[in-house]
C-alpha positions as YAML, in Angstrom:
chain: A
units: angstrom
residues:
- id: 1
  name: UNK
  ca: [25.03, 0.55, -15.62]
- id: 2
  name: UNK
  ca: [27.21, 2.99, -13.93]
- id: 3
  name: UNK
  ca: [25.86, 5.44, -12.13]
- id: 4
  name: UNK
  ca: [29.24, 6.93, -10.14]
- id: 5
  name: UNK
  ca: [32.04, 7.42, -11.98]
- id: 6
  name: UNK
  ca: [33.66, 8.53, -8.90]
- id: 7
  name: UNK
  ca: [33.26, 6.08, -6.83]
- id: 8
  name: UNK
  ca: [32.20, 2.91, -9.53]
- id: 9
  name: UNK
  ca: [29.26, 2.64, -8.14]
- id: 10
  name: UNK
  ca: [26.15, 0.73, -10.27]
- id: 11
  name: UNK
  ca: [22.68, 1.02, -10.78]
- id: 12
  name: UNK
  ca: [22.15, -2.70, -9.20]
- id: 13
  name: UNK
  ca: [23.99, -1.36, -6.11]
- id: 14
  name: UNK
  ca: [22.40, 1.53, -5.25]
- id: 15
  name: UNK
  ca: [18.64, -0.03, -6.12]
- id: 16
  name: UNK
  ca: [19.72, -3.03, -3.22]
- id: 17
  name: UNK
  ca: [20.99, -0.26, -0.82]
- id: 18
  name: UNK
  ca: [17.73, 1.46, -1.27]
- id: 19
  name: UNK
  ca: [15.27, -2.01, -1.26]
- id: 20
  name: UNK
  ca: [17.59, -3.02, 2.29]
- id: 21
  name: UNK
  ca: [17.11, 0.45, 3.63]
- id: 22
  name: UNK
  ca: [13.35, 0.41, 2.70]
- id: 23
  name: UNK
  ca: [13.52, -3.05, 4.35]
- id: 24
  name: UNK
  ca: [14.55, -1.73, 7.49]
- id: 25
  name: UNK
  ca: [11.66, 0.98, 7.64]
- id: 26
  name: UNK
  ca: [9.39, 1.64, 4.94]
- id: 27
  name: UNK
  ca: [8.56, 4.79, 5.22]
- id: 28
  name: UNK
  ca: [11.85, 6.24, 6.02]
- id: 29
  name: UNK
  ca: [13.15, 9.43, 3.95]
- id: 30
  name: UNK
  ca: [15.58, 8.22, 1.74]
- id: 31
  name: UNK
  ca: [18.24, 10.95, 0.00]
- id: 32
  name: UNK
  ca: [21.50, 10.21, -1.97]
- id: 33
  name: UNK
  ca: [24.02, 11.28, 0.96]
- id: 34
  name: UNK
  ca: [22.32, 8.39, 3.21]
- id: 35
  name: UNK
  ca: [22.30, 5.86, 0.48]
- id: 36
  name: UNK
  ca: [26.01, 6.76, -0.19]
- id: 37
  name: UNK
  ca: [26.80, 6.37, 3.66]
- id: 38
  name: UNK
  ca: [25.31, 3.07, 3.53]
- id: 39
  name: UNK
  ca: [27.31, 2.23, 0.52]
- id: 40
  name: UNK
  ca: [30.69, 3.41, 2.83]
- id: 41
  name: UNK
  ca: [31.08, 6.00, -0.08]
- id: 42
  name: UNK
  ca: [30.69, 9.54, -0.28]
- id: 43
  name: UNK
  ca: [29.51, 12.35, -2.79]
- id: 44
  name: UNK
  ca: [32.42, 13.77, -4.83]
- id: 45
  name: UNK
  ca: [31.40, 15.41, -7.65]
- id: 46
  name: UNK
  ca: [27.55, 14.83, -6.84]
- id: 47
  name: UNK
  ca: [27.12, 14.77, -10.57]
- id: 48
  name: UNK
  ca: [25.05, 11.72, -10.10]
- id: 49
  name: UNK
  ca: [22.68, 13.17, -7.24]
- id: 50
  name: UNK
  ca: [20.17, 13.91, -9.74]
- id: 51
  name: UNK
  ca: [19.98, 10.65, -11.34]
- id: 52
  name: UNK
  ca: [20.23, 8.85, -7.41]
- id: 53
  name: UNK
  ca: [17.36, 10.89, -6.59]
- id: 54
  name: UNK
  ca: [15.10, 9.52, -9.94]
- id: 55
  name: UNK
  ca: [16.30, 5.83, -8.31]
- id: 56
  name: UNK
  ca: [15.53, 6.38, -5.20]
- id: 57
  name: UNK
  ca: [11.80, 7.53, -6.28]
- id: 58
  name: UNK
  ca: [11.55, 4.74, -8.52]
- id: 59
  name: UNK
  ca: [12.48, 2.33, -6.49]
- id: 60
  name: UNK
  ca: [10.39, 3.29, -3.35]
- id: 61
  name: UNK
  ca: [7.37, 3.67, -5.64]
- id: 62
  name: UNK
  ca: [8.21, -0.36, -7.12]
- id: 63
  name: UNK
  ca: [8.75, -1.58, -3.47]
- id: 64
  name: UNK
  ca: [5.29, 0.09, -2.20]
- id: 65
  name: UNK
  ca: [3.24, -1.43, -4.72]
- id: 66
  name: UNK
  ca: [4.58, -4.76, -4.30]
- id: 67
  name: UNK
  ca: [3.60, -3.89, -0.23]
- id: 68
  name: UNK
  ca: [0.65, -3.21, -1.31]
- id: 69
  name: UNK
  ca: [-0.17, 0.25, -0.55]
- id: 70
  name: UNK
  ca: [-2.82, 2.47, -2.44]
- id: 71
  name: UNK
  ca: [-1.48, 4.96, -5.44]
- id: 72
  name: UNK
  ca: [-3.14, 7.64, -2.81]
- id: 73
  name: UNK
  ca: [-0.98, 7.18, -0.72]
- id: 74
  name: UNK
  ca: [2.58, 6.55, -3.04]
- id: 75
  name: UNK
  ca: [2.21, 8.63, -5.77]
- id: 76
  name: UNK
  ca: [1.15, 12.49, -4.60]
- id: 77
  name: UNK
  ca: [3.83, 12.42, -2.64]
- id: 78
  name: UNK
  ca: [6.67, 11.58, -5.32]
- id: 79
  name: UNK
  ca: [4.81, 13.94, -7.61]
- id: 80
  name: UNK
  ca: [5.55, 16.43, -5.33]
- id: 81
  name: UNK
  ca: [9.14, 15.42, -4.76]
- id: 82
  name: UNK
  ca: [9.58, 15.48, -8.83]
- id: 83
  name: UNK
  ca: [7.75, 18.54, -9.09]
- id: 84
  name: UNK
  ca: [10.48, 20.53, -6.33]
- id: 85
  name: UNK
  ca: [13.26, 19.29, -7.92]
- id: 86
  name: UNK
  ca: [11.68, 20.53, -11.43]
- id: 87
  name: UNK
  ca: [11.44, 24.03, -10.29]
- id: 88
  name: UNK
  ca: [14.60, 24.01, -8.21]
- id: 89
  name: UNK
  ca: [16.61, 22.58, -11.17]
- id: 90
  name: UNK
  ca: [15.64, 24.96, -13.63]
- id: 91
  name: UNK
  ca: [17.68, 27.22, -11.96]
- id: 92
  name: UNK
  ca: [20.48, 27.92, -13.95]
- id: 93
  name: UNK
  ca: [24.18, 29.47, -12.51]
- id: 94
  name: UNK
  ca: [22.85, 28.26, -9.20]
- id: 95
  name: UNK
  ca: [20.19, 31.42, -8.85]
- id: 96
  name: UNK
  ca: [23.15, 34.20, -10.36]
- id: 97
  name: UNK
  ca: [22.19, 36.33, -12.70]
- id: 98
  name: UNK
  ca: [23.17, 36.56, -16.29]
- id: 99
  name: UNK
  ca: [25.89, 38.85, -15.72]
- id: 100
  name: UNK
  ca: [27.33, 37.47, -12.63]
- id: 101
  name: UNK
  ca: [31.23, 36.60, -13.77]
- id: 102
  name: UNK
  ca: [32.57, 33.90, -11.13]
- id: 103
  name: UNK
  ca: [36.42, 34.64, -10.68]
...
C-alpha cells in the first residue's frame, strides 16, 4: 500500500526502515522525519505523518513482543503517545479560532 504519494513510498518500506532502525537500538525514539532520513526522502506535504506515526507504534509494539518484553513495559507508553496525538489532533485550524480568516 502506498503510504507517500509524494515521494512513492510503501507501507513494506517504511515497516523495514523502522524493524532495521529498531535493530540498531531498541529502545530508540523513532518519529517520521528520522524514518524519512533513513529512507533518503524527506516530508513534503507531511500528509502522511499521521498515518507514519500509527506505523511506527505498531510496529515497535510487534517487534517488542517478539523480544520479549512485558505489556508493562510496551504498552503505557504507546497509550500515552496515542493519547497526545488524540488531544493535539483534535485541534482544528491549527489552534485559530472560528473567525480567524487566513489571507
Amino acid at each position: 500500500m502506498l503510504v507517500c504519494h509524494c515521494n512513492l513510498i510503501t507501507q513494506k518500506e517504511i515497516e523495514q526502515t523502522i524493524t532495521e532502525m529498531l535493530d540498531a537500538d531498541p529502545w530508540q525514539l523513532i518519529v517520521p522525519a528520522k524514518v524519512y532520513h533513513t529512507l533518503k526522502k524527506r516530508g513534503r506535504c507531511c500528509g502522511c505523518f499521521p498515518n507514519v506515526v500509527e506505523t511506527i507504534i505498531r510496529v515497535t509494539e510487534d517487534y517488542h513482543r517478539r523480544l520479549g518484553a512485558g505489556e508493562t513495559e510496551i504498552v503505557p507508553f504507546l497509550d500515552r503517545v496515542r493519547g497526545l496525538r488524540g488531544q493535539y489532533g483534535s485541534m482544528s485550524h491549527e489552534g485559530r479560532t472560528t473567525d480567524h480568516r487566513a489571507a
